[in-house]
N, C-alpha and C positions, 0 to 999 in steps of 0.2 A: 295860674294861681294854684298852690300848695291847696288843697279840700282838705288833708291832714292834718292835724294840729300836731305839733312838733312839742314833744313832752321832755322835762328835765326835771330836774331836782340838786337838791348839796348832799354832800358825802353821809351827812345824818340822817338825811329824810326828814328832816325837820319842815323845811321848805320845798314845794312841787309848786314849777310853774307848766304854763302853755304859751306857746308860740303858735297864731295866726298868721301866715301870708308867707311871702319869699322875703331867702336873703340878696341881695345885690353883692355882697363881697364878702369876702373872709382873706384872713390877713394875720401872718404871722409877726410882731412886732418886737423889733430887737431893742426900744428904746432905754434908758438907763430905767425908766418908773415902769413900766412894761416888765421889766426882768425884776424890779422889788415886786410887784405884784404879786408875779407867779413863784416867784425864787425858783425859776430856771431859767434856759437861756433866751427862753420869747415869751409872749402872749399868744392863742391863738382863737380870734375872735373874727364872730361873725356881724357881721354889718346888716340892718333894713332902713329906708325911712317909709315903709310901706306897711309893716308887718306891728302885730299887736301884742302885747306880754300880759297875763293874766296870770295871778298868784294865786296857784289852790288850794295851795296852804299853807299856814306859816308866815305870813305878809310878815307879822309881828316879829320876825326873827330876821327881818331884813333889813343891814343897816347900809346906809352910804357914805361916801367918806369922797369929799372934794380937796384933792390938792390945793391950798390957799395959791390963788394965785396965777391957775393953769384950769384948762378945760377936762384934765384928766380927773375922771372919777371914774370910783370904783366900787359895785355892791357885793356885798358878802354876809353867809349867814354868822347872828353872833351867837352860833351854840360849837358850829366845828368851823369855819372861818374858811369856808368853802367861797369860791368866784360865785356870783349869780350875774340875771342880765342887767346890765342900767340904762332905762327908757329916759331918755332925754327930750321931750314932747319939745322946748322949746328952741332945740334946734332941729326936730324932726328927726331922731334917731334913735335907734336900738340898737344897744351893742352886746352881745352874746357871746359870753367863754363857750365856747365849743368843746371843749370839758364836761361841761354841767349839762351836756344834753344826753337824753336817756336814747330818742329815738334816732334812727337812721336818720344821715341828710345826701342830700346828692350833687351836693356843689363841693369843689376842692377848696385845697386855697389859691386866690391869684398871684400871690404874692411876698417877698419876706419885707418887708418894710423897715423903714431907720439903720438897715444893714450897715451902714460904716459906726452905728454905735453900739452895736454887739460887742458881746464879752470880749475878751482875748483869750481864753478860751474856748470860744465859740468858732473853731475852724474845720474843716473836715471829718465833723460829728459820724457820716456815714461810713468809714474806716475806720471807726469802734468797734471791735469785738460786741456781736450779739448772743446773749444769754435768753433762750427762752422763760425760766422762773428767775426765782433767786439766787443770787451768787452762794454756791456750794463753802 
């Protein structure tokens, strides 16, 4: 078991949470709601049903939003409209934008997930041209 608590926040600082316990998976997620989410080409999210989320600050700036319909939900702050995590106690789950974490973790991911519903431009991303800053 993690004795560190695993700290994050949103791109504001409006909201700081903490993370108890280990993750069991992380997973990059190609699905069509996955990519509205993030508006790029995955999600990349950490999975527990072990692990505890505590909001340090800011709870008040946390909203959720359930797809009518589907089990996909997704928390974000309503001040810069940052990913946060969404505890779902009743099915035993926390799921963590891996984004939104401030501190180190030491698990990869396992996985790229829904890969045959990836973009069509989502194909051999790693033969991009990399720019360390800003495009000049």
């Amino acid at each position: 078991m993690n004795d560190n608590p695993i700290t994050g926040q949103c791109l504001c600082g409006a909201v700081k949470f903490r993370i108890s316990g280990e993750f069991q998976a992380f997973f990059l997620c190609h699905c069509s709601r996955c990519r509205k989410d993030s508006g790029s080409a995955h999600s990349a999210n950490l999975f527990s049903s072990t692990a505890s989320l505590t909001w340090v600050s800011g709870a008040e700036s946390v909203k959720t939003f359930q797809l009518s319909g589907t089990r996909h939900v997704k928390c974000f702050c309503s001040d810069c409209g940052s990913a946060l995590p969404v505890s779902q106690p009743e099915v035993g789950l926390l799921v963590v934008p891996a984004g939104s974490l401030d501190s180190r973790i030491d698990i990869r991911p396992n996985a790229h997930i829904c890969w045959s519903s990836r973009a069509d431009w989502d194909n051999d991303l790693a033969s991009i041209q990399r720019i360390e800053g800003l495009p000049a």
